[in-house]
ROZARO-703414 format. One record per atom (N, C-alpha, C, CB): residue in one letter; x, y, z. Coordinates in steps of 0.1 Angstrom, whole numbers, plus 2048, in hexadecimal, padded with zeros to 3 digits. Each point is the difference from the previous one (the first is absolute). Glycine has a CB too. Layout:
<milos>
aXYZ
...
</milos>
This chain:
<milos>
x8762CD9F9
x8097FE80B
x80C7F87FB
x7ED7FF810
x81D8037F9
x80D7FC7FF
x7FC7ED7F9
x80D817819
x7FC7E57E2
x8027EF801
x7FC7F67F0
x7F8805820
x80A7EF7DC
x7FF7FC7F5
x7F77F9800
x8118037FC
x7E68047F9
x7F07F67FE
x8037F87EF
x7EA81680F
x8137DF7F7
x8037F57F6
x7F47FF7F8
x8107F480E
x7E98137E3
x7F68007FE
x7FF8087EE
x7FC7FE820
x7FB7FF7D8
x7FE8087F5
x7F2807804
x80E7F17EF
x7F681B814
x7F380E804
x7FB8027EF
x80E812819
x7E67EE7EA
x7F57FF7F4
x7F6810803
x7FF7DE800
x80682C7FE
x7F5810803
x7F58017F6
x813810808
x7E17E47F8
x7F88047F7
x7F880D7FD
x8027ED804
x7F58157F0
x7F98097FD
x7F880580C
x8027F67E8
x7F8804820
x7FA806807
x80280B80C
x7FA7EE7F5
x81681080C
x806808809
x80A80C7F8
x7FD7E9811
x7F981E7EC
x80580E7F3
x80380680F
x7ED8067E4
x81F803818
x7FF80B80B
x80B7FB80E
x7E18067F9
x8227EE805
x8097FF80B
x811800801
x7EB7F4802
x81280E80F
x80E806800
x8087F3808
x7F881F801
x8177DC7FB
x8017F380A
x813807800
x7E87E37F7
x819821813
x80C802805
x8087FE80E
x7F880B7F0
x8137EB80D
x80C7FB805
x806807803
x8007F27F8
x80B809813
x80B804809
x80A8047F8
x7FA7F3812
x80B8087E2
x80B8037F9
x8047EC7FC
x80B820810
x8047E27EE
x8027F37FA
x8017F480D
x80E80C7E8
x7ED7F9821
x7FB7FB80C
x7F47F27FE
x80581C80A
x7F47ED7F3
x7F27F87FA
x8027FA7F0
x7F081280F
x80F7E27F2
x8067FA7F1
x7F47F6803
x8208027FB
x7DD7FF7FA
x7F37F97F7
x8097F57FA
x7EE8167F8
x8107DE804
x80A7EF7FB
x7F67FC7F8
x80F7F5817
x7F380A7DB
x7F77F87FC
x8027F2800
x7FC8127F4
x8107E780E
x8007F6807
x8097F37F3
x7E580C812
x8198027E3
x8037F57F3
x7F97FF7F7
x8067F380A
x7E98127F8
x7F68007FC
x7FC8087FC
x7FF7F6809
x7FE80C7E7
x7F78077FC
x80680E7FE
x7F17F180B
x80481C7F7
x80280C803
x7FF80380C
x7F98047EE
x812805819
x80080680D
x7F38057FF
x817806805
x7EB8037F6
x7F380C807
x7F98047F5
x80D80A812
x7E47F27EA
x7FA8077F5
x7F8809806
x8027F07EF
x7FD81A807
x7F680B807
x7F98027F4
x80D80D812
x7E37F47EE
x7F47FC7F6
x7FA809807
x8007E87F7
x7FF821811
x7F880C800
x8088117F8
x7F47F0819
x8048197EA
x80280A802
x807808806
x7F57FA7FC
x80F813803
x80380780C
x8047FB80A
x7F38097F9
x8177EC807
x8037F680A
x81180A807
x7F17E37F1
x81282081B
x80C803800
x80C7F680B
x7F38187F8
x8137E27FB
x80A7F880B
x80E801802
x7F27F17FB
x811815819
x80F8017FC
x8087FC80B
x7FC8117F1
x80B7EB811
x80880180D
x8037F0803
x7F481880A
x80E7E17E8
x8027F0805
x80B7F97F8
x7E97FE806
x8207FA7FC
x80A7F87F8
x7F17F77FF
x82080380A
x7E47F77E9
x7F77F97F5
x80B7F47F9
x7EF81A7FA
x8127D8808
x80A7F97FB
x7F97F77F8
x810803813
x7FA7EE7E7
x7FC7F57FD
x7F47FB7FC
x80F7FF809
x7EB8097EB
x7FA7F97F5
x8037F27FF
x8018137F5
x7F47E6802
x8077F37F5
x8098077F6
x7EA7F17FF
x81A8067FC
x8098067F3
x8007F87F3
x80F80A810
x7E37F97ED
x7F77FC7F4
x7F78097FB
x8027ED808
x7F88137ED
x7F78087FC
x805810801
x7EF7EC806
x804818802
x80180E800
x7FE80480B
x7FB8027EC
x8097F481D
x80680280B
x803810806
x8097E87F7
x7F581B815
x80780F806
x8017FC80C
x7F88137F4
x8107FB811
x80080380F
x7F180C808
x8207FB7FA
x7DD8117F5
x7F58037FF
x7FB8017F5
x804806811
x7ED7F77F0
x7F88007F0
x7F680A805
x8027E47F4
x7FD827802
x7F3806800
x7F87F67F1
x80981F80D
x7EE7E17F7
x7F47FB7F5
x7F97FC802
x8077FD7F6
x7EA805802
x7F57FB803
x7F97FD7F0
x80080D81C
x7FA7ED7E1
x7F37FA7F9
x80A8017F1
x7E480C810
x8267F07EF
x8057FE7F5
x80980F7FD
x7EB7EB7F8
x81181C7FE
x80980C7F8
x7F880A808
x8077F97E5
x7F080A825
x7F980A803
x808804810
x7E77F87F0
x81F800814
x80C802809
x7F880680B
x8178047EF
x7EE80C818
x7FF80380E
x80780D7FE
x8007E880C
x7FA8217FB
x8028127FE
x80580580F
x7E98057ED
x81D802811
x7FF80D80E
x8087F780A
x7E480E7FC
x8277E8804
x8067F980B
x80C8067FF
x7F67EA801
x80C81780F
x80D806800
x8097F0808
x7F6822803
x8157E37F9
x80B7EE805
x80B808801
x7F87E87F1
x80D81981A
x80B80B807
x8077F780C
x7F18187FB
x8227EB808
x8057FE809
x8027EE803
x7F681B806
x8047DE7F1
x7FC7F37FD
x8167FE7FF
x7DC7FF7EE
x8247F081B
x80D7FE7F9
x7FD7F07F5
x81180E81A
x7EE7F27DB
x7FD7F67F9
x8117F67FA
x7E48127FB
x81A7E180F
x80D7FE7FB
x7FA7EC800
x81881C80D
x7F37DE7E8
x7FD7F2800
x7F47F87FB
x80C80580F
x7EC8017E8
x7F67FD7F3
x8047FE7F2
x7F480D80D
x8007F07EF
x8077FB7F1
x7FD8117F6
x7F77DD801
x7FF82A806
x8028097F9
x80180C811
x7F37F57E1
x80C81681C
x80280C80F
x7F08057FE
x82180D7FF
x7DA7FA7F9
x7F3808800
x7FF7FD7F1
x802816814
x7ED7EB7ED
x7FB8017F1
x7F5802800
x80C7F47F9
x7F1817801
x7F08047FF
x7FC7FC7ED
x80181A817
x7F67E27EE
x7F97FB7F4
x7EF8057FB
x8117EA808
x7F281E7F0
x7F380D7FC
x7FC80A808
x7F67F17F6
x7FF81280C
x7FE80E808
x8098117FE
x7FA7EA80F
x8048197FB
x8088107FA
x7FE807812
x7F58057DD
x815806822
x801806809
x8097FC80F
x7EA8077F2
x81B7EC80B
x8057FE811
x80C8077FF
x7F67EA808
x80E814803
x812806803
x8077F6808
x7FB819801
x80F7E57F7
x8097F6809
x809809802
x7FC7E97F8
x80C81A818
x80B809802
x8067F980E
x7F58177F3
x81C7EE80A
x8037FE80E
x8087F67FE
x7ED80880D
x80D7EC7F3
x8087F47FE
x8097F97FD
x7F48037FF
x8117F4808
x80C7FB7FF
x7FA7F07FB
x811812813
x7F07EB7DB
x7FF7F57FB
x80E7F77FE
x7EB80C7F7
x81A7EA809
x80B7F7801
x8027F67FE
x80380A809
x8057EF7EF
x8047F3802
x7F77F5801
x81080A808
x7E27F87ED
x7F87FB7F7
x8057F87F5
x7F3811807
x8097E47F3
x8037FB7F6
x7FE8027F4
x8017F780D
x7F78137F0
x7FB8037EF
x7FA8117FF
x7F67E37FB
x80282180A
x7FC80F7FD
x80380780E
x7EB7FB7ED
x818810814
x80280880D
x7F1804805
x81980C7F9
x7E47FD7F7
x7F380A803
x7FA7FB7F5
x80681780C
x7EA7E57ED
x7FE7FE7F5
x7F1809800
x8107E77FC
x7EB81F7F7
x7F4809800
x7FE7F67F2
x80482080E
x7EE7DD7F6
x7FD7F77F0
x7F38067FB
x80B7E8806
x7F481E7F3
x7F38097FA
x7FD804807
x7F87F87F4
x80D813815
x7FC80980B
x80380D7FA
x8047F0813
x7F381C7F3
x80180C7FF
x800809807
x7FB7FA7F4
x80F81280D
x7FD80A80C
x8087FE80A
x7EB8007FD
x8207F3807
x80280280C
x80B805801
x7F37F3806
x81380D808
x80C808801
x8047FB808
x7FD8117FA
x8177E9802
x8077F9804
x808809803
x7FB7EE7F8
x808814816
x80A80B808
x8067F980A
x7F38147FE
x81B7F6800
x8067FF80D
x8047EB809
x7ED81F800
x8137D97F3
x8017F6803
x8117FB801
x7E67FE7F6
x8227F780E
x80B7FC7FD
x7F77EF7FA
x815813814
x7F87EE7E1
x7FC7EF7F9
x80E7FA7FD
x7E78067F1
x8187F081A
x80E7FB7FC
x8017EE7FB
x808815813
x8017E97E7
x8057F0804
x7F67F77FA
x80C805818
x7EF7F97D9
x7F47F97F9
x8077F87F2
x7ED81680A
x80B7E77F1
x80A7F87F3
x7F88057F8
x80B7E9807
x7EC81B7F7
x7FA8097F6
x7FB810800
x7FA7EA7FC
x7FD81B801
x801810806
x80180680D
x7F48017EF
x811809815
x7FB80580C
x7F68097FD
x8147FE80A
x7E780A7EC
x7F08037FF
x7FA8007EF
x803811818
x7EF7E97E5
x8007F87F8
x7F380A7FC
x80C7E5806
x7ED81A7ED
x7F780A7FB
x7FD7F57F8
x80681A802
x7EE7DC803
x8017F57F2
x7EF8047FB
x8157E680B
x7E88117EA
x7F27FF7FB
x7FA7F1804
x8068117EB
x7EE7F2814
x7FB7F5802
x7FE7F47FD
x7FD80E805
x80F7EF7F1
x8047F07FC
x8067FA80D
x8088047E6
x7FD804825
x8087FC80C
x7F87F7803
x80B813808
x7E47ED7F8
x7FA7F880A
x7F57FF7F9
x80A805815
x7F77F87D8
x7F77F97FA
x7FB8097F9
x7FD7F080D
x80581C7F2
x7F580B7FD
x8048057EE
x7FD80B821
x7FB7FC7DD
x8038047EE
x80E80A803
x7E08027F3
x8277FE807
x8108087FC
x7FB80F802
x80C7EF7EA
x7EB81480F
x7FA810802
x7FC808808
x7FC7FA7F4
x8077FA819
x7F780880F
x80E804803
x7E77F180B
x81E8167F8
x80F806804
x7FF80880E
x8098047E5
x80380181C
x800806813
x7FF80E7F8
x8127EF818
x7E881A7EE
x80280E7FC
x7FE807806
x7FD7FD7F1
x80880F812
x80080F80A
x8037FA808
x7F28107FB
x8157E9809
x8057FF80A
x80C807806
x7F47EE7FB
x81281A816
x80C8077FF
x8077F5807
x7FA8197FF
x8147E77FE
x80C7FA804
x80A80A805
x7FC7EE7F0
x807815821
x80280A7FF
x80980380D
x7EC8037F0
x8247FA811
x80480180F
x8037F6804
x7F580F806
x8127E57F0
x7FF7F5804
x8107F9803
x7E88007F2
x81D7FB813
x80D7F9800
x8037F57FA
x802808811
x8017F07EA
x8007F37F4
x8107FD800
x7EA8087ED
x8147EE815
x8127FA7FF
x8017EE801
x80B81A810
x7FE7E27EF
x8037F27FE
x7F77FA7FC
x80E80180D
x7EC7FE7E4
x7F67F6801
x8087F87F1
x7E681080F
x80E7E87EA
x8097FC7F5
x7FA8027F4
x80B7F180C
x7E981C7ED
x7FF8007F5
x801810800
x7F37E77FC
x80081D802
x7FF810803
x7FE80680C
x7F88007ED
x80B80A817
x7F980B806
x7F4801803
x80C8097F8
x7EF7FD7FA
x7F18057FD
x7FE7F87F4
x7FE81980A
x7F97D87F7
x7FB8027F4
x7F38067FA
x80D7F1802
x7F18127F0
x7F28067F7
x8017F87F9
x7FE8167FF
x7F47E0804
x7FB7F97F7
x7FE8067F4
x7F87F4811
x7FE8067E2
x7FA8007F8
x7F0809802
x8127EB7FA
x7EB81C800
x7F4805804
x7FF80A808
x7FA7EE7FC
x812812811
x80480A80B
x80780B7F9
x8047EF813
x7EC81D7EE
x80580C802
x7FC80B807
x8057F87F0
x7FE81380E
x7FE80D80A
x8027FB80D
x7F180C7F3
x81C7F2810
x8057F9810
x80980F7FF
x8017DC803
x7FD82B809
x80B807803
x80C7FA80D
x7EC8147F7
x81F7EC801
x80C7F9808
x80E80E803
x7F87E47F1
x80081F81F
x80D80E7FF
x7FF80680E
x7FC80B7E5
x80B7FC81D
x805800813
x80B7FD803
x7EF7F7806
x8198057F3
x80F7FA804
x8007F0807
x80881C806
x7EF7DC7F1
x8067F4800
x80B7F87FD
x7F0804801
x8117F7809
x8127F9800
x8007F47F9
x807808816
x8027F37E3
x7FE7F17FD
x80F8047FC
x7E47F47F7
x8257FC80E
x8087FD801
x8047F07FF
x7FE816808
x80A7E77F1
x8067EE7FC
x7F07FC7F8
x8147F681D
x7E98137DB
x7F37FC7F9
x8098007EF
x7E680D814
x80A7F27E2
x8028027F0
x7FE8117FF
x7F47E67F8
x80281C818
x7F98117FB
x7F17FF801
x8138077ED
x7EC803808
x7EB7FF800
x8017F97ED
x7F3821814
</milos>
């Protein structure tokens, strides 16, 4: 429903399979300052139709976090139509494989737009990433968040995306990140590139 919930939503493991959709940027989720907006720690979870704001802006902080049980992350989520703006980072999935993030209008975050940290499989479409001080979409390994250099993001597609005003890259490829297909006619503009 329409209106602003002041709150960090927590979708544990036990709720694989769910679907939680908003009115549009109507319905805005506030983390309040606090923390992570919105983590999602199940499955098959599909979340779309909500402005998502104000993280902390510390750590590893988001507006959304897929992850669960350390590097073994979270499969099969779809995260669509989301407006993610005013976090320390915009989206970040951390391990797992297969979700799709599309649609989205990420913005005017303070450090990552989109980040995939030893993840595989998924596919980033059809997003706009604007207005960040470090990447608008990031392919890192899992030193990001403690992990050995060698766990890297891979197969993952990047694909249809808009990118502009941010202040480092485009797209970055970590170390270890490979077989990412990046193609579709993604835009990046006032960037370094890929």
């Amino acid at each position: 429903a329409a209106g602003t919930y002041t709150e960090n939503v927590v979708i544990p493991s036990a709720l694989a399979g769910l679907t939680l959709e908003g009115a549009g940027v109507t319905s805005i989720i506030d983390g309040g300052g606090s923390g992570t907006v919105v983590t999602v720690q199940a499955n098959n979870v599909v979340f779309k139709k909500f402005k998502v704001q104000n993280s902390a802006t510390s750590g590893t902080a988001a507006g959304i976090l897929l992850t669960y049980n350390g590097l073994t992350g979270v499969s099969g989520c779809l995260i669509s139509d989301i407006e993610i703006t005013g976090n320390l980072n915009g989206l970040g999935v951390i391990g797992g494989s297969g979700n799709t993030i599309s649609n989205n209008n990420i913005h005017h975050n303070v450090a990552y737009g989109l980040l995939l940290v030893a993840s595989t499989g998924n596919t980033v479409q059809s997003n706009t990433v604007n207005y960040h001080i470090l990447d608008a979409i990031a392919l890192a390994n899992a030193v990001e968040v403690g992990g050995p250099v060698n766990i890297g993001s891979t197969g993952n597609f990047i694909k249809g995306n808009t990118l502009s005003n941010g202040g480092r890259d485009g797209i970055f490829i970590g170390e270890y990140c490979s077989g990412n297909s990046i193609t579709d006619g993604n835009t990046i503009s006032t960037f370094t590139g890929i």
